[in-house]
C-alpha positions as CSV (number, residue, x, y, z in Angstrom):
1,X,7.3,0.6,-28.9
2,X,9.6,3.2,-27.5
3,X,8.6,3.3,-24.2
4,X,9.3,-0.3,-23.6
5,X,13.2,0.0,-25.7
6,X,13.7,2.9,-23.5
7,X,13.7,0.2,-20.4
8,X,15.3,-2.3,-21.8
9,X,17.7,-2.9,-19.0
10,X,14.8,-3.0,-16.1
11,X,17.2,-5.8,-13.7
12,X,19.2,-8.3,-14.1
13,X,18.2,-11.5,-11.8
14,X,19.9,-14.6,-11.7
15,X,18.8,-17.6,-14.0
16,X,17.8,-19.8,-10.7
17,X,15.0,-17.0,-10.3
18,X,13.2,-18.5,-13.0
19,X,13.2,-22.4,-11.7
20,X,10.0,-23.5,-10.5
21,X,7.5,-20.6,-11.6
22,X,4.3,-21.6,-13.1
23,X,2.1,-19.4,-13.1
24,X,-0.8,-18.2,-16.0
25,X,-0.3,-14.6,-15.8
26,X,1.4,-11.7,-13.9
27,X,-1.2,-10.4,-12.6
28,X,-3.7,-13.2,-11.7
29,X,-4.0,-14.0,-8.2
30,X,-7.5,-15.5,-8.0
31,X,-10.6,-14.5,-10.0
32,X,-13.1,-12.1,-8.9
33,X,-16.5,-11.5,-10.0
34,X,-18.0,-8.2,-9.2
35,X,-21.7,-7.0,-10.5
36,X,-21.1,-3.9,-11.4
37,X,-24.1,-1.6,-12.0
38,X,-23.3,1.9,-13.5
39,X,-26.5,3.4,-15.0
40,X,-28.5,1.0,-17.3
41,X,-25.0,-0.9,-17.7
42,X,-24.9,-4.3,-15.4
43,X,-23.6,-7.5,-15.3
44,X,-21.6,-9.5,-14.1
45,X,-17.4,-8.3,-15.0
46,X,-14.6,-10.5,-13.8
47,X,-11.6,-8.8,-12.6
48,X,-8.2,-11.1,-12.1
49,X,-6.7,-9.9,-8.6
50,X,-3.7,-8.7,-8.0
51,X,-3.3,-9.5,-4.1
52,X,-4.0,-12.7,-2.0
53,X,-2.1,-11.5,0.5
54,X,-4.7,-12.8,3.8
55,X,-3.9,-15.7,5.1
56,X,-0.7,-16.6,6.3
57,X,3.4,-15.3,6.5
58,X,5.8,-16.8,4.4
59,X,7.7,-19.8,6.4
60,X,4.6,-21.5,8.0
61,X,5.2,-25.2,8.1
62,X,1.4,-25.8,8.5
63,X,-0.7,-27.2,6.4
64,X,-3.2,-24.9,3.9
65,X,-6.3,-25.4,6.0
66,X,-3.9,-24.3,9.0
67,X,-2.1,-21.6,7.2
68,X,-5.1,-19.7,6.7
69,X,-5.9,-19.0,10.6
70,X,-2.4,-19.5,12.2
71,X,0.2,-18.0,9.7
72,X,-1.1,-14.7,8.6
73,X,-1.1,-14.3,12.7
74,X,2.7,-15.0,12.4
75,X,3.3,-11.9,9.5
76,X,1.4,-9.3,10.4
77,X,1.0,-9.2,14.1
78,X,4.2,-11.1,15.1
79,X,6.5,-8.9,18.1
80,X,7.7,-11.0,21.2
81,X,6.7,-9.3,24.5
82,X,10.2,-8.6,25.2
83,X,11.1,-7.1,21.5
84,X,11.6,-3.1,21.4
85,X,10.7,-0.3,18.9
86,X,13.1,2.9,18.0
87,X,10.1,4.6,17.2
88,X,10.4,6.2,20.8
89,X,12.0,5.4,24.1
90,X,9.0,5.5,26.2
91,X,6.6,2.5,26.3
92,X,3.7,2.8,24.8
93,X,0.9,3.2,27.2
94,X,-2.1,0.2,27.9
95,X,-4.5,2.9,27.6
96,X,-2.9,5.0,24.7
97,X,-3.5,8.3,26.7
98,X,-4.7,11.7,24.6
99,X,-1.2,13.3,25.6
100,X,0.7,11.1,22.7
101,X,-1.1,12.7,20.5
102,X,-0.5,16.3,18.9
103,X,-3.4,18.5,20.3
104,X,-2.9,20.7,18.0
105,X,-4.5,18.2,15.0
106,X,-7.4,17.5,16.2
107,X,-10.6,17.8,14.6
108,X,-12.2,21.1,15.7
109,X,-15.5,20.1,17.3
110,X,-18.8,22.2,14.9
111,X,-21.8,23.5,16.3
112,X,-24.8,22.7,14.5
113,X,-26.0,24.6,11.5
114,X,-22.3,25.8,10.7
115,X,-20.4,25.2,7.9
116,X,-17.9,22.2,7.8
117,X,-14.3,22.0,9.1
118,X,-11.8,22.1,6.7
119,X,-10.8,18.5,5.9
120,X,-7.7,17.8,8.4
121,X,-5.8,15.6,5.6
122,X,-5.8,14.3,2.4
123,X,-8.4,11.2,2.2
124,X,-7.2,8.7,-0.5
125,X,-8.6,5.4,-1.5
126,X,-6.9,2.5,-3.5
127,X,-8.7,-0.1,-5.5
128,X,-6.3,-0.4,-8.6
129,X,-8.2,-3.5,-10.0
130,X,-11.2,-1.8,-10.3
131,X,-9.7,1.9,-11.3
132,X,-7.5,0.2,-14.1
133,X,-10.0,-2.5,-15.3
134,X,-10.6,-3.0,-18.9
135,X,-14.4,-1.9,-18.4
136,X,-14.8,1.3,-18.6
137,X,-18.3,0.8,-16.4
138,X,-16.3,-0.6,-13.5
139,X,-13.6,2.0,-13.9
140,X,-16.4,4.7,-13.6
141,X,-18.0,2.4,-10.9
142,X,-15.0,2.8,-8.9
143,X,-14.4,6.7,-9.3
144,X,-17.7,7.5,-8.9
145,X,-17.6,5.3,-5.2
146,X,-14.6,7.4,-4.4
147,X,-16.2,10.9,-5.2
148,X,-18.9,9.6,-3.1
149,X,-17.1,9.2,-0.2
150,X,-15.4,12.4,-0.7
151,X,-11.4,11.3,-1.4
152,X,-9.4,13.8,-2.3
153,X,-6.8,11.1,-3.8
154,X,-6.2,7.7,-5.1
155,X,-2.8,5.3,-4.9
156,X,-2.2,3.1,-7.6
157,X,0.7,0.3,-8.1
158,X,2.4,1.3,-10.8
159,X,3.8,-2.5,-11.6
160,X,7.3,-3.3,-13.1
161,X,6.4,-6.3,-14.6
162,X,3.4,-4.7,-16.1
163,X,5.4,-2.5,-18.3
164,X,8.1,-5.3,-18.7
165,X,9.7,-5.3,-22.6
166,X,9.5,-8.7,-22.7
167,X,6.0,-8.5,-22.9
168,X,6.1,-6.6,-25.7
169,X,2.3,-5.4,-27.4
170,X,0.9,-6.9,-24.1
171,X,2.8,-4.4,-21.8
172,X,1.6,-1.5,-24.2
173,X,-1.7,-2.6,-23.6
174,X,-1.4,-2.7,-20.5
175,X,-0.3,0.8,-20.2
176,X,-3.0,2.2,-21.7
177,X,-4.9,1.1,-18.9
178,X,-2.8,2.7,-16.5
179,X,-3.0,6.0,-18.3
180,X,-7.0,5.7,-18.3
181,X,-7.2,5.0,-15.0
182,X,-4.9,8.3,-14.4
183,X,-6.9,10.4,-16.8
184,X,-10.5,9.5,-15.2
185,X,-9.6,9.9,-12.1
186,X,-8.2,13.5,-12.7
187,X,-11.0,14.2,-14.7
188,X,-12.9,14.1,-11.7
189,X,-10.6,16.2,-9.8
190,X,-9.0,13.4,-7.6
191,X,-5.2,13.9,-7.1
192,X,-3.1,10.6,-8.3
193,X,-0.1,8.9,-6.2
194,X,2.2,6.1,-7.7
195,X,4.2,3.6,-6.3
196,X,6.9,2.4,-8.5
197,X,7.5,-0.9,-7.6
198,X,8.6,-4.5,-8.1
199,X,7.3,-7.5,-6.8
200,X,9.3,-10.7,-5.5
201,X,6.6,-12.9,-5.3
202,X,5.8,-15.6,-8.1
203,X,2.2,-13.5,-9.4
204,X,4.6,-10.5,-10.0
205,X,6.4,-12.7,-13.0
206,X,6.4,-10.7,-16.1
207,X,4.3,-12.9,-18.9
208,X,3.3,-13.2,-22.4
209,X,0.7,-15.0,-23.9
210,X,0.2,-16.4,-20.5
211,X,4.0,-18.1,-20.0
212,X,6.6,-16.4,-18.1
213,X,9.3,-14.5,-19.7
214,X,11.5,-13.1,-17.4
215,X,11.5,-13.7,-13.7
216,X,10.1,-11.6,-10.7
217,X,11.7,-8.2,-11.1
218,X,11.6,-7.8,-7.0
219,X,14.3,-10.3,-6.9
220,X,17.7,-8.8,-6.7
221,X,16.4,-6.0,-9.1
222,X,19.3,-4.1,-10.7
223,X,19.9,-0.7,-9.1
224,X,20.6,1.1,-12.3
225,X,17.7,-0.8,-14.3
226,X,15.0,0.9,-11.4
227,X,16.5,4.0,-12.2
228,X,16.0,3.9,-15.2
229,X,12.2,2.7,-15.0
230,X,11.4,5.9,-12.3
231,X,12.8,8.5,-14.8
232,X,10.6,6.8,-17.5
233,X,7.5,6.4,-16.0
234,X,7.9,9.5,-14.1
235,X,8.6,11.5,-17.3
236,X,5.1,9.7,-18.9
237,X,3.3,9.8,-15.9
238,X,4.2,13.8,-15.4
239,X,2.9,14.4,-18.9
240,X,-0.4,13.2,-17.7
241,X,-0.4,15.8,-14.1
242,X,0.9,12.7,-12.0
243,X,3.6,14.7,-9.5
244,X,3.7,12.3,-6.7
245,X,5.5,8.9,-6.7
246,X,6.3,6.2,-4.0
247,X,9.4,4.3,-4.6
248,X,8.8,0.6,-4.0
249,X,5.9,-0.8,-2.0
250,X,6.6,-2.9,1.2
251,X,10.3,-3.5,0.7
252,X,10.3,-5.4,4.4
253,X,8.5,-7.7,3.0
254,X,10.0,-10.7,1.2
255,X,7.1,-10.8,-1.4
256,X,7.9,-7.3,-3.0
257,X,11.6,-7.3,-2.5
258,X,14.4,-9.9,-2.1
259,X,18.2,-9.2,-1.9
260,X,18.7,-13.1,-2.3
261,X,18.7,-15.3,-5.9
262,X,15.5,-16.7,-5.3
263,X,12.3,-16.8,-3.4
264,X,10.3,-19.4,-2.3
265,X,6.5,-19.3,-2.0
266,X,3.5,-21.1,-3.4
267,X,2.0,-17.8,-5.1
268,X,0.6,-15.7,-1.8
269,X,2.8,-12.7,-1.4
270,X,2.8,-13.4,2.2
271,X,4.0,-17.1,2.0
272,X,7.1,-15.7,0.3
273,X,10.2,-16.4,2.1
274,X,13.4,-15.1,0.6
275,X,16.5,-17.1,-0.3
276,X,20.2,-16.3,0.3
277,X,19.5,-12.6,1.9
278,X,18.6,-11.5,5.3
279,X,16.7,-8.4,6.7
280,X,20.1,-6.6,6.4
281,X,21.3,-7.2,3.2
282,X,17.3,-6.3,1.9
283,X,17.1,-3.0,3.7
284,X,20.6,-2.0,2.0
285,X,19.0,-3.1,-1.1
286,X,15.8,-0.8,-1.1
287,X,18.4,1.9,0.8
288,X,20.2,1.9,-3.1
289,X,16.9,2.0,-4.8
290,X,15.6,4.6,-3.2
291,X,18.8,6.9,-3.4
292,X,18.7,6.0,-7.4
293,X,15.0,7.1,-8.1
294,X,15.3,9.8,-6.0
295,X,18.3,11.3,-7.8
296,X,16.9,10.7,-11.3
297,X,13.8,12.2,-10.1
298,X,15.6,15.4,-8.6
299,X,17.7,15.0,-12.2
300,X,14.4,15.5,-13.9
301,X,13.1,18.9,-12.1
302,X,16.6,20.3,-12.5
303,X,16.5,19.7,-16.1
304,X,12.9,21.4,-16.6
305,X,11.5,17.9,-17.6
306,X,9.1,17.8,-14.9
307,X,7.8,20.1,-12.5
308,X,8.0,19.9,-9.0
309,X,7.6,16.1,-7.7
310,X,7.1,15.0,-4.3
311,X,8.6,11.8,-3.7
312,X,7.5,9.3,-0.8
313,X,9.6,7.0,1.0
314,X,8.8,3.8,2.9
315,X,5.6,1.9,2.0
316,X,6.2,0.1,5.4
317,X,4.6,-3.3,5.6
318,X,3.8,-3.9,9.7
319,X,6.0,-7.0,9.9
320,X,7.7,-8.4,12.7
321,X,11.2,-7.3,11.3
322,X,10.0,-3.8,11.1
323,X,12.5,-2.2,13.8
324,X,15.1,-4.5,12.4
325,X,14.8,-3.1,9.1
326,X,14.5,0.6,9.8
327,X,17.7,0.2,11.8
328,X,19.8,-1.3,8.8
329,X,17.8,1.3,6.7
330,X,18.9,4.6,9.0
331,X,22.2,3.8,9.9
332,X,24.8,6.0,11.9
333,X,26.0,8.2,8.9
334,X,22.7,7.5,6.7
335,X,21.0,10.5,4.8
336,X,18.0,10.5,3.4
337,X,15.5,13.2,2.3
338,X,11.9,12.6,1.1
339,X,8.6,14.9,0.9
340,X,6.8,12.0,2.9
341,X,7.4,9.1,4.8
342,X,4.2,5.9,4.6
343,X,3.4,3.1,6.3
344,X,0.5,0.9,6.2
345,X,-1.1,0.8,10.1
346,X,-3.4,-2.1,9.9
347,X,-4.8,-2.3,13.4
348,X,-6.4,-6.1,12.2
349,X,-8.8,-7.7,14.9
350,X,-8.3,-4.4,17.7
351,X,-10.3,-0.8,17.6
352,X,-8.0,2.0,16.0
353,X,-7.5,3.7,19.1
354,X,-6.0,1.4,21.7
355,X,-2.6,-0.7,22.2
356,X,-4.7,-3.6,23.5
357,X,-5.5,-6.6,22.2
358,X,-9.0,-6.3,22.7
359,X,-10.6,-8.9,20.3
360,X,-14.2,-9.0,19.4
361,X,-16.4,-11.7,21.5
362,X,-17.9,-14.4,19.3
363,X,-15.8,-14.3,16.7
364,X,-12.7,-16.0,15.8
365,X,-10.6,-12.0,14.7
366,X,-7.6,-12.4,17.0
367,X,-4.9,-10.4,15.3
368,X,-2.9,-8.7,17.4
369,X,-3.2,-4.7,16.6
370,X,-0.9,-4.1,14.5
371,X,2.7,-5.9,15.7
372,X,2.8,-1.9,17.7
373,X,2.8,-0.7,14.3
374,X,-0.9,-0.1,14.0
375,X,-3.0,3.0,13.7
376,X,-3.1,3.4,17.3
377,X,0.7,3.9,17.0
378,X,0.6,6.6,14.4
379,X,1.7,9.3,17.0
380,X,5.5,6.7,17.8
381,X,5.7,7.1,14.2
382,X,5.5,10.7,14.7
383,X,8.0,10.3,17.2
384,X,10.4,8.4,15.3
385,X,10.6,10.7,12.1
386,X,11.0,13.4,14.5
387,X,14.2,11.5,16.0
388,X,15.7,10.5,12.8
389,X,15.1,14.6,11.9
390,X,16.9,15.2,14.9
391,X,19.8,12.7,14.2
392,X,20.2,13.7,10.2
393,X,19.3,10.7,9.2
394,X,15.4,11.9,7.1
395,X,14.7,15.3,6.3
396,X,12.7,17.0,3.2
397,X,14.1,18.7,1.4
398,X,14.0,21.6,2.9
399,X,15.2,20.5,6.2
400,X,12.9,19.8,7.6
401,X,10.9,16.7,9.3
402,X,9.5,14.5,7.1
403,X,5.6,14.5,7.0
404,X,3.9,11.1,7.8
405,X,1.6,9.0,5.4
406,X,-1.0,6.6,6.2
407,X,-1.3,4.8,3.1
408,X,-2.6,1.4,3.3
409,X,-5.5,0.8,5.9
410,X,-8.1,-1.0,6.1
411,X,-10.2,-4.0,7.9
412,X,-11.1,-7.7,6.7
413,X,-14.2,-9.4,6.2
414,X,-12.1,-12.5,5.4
415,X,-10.3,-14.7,6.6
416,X,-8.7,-15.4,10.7
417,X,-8.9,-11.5,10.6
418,X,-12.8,-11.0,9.7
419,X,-14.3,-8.7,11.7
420,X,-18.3,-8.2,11.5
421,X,-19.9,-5.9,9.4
422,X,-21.2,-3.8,12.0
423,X,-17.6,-3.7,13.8
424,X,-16.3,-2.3,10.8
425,X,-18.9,0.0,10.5
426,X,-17.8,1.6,13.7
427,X,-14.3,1.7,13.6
428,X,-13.3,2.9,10.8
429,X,-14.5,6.3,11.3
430,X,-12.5,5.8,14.6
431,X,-9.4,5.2,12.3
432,X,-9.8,8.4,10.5
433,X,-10.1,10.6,13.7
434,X,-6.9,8.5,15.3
435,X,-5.0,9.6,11.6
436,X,-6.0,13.2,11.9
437,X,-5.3,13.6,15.7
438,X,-1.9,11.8,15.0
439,X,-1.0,14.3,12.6
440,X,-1.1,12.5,9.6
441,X,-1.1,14.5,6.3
442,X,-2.8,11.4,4.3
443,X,-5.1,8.9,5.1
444,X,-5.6,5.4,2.4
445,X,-8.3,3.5,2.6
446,X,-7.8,0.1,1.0
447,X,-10.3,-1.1,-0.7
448,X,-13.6,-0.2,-2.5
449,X,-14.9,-3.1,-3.6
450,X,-15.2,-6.6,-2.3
451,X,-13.5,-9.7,-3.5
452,X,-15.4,-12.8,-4.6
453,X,-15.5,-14.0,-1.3
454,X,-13.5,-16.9,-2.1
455,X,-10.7,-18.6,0.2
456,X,-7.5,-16.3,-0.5
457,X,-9.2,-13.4,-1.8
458,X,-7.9,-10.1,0.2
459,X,-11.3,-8.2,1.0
460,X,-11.3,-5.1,3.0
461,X,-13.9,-3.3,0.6
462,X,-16.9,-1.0,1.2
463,X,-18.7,-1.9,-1.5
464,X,-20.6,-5.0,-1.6
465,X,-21.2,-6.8,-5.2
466,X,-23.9,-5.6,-7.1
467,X,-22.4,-1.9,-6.6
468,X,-24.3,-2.4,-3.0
469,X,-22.8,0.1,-0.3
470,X,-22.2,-1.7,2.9
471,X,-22.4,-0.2,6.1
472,X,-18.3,0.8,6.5
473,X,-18.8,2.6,3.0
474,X,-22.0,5.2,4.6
475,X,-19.6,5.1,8.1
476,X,-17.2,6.6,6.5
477,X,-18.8,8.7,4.1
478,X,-21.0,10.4,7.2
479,X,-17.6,11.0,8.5
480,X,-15.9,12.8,5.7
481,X,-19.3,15.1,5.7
482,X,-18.9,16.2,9.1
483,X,-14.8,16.7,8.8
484,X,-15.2,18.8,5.8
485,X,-14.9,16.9,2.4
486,X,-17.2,16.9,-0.6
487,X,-18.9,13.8,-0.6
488,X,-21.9,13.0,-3.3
């Protein structure tokens, strides 16, 4: 297995990492059973989860029945009235007037009978459980769902503790399922983004034959072991067309990465709380991860190993600590450069286009939108890549200001942040229009298909089980037709 010698030295985490972990497998973070019906092939396939990340944020003292519609509440939509955002120096409005957003991206309006717009950004969709499951029929399932709804890209995870040596034949396998994934997807002409991440969080423990063998390689990962990792994957990824890569997902969020010696959680990536660091001594952290992979990366293309990459920075959970982060992140005398900048805007309980907290009568959806880093706040984050342009602190590499990425979105039909069917239907077409007005060069929808259903199971998906489209799914397929994409 030379892959897996190659990278060897992945991190180094401290021994009290490992104390207290039990857990079956990397990967499982509740079952899900999807009927997935691809031709004369049906039945029923069950797909471990990756993500329970719905109910709560890490820290809550309540109890589980609480945690599920008070603690989530805390994580995601958590800013004081009196905190502040560097994004811009202007508040932002109640009514979230057209003038802070760029006229200039708008979609053109089309008279009827003439041929479509061109498509204003890229439209990418993410549902790596499905696109990398051991079925081929649900892997096809899930391409074929994103050619319908006319996506012009997918974003995977790209897992660390997936390719982990200590899982030896069971990491191999487990790249082969990566590279399929890869494969069909370009096969059908969609364009491929990975994130190259860790994860801090127990379900991220590397395993084999179902018993953990290292621990969490998003706690206190070594610097020189990511680097390492990035110029292999990136080297057997490029081989394959892949020329795009994040470099960590969510790093403000204690689940995916902790500067400390251990975490503490009880399995949801949202419940993790991170011991012996601080906001601070995290965002320095990811600040030396992402300066490694992007060197080795730049390293590569110099040496004619690759061709040209694009590499993305940020991956920006909407947490409470966001501006506090980004501060310690883009210091006086920082100096970053990056082809793209991403964060993940979910607006929760609130329509995509407004700042209020306008909640939907009769039900009990009472997010608020976004912690100001929603959708609706997509043209501050214009705003504030322009400022950090300005200052020196983010360019491309060019020079110029870094484009901005949208590239986890999506809304719930679980959980304290359920919206209706019908809602959803409605708003996220909204979303899309509020991403290309904004400016944004790439739009993620997360997910395609549903989860089981069951308590702790993520599900933001448009397609129902049984391979049945729900109504969000045709919403936002009729509005890729009339913005311009090829939709089937």
């Amino acid at each position: 297995m030379p892959l897996f010698d190659i990278i060897s030295s992945f991190f180094s985490t401290p021994a009290a990492a490992m104390a207290g972990i039990r857990i079956a497998d990397a990967e499982i973070s509740g079952a899900v059973h999807i009927n997935a019906h691809v031709g004369d092939a049906s039945g029923t396939v069950e797909v471990l989860r990756r993500r329970r990340r719905h109910v709560s944020h890490a820290g809550s003292s309540a109890s589980p029945a609480k945690k599920s519609s008070r603690g989530r509440k805390s994580h995601r939509g958590g800013h004081s009235k009196g905190s502040k955002h560097s994004a811009s120096k202007k508040t932002p409005s109640k009514k979230h007037p057209a003038s802070h957003k760029p006229a200039s991206h708008k979609p053109s309006p089309r008279r009827p009978g003439s041929p479509p717009a061109k498509p204003p950004m890229e439209f990418c969709v993410q549902d790596e459980a499905m696109m990398r499951n051991p079925d081929p029929n649900v892997r096809a399932a899930a391409i074929a769902r994103a050619k319908e709804l006319g996506a012009t890209h997918i974003r995977m995870m790209l897992y660390m503790q997936d390719m982990h040596p200590c899982r030896g034949a069971e990491g191999t396998a487990r790249l082969a399922l990566y590279e399929a994934a890869v494969r069909e997807a370009q096969a059908a002409g969609l364009k491929v983004q990975l994130v190259l991440t860790g994860v801090a969080s127990p379900w991220g423990t590397p395993t084999k034959n179902g018993s953990p063998c290292a621990a969490p390689p998003g706690i206190n990962p070594s610097v020189k072991g990511y680097g390492q990792y990035v110029k292999t994957m990136v080297k057997h990824f490029s081989a394959l067309g892949v020329h795009r890569y994040s470099l960590w997902n969510e790093p403000n969020l204690p689940g995916f990465l902790c500067a400390g010696t251990k975490v503490s959680s009880d399995g949801d990536i949202d419940h993790t709380k991170c011991v012996g660091s601080s906001v601070e001594r995290t965002a320095a952290l990811y600040s030396r991860l992402y300066q490694k992979g992007y060197s080795v990366i730049r390293a590569l293309e110099r040496s004619k190993s690759i061709p040209k990459t694009e590499i993305i920075m940020g991956e920006l959970a909407p947490t409470k600590t966001t501006d506090k982060f980004l501060a310690a992140v883009f210091h006086p005398g920082a100096k970053f450069q990056a082809d793209g900048f991403s964060v993940h805007p979910y607006q929760y309980c609130t329509p995509p286009d407004t700042h209020k907290n306008e909640y939907v009568k009769g039900t009990e959806c009472n997010w608020p939108a976004g912690a100001h880093y929603g959708i609706a706040w997509a043209p501050q984050w214009q705003n504030r890549l322009s400022s950090l342009h300005k200052k020196g602190r983010l360019s491309t590499p060019r020079g110029g200001k870094v484009p901005l990425y949208l590239t986890e979105f999506g809304y719930h039909l679980d959980g304290h942040a359920a919206l209706p069917e019908d809602v959803r239907a409605k708003w996220y077409p909204r979303a899309m229009s509020e991403a290309a007005r904004a400016g944004a060069k790439g739009m993620n929808i997360y997910q395609i298909f549903n989860g089981s259903g069951a308590p702790g199971v993520w599900d933001t998906g448009l397609v129902a089980q049984g391979n049945i489209p729900r109504a969000s799914f045709n919403a936002l397929k009729g509005w890729a037709q009339k913005h311009g994409y090829k939709t089937q």
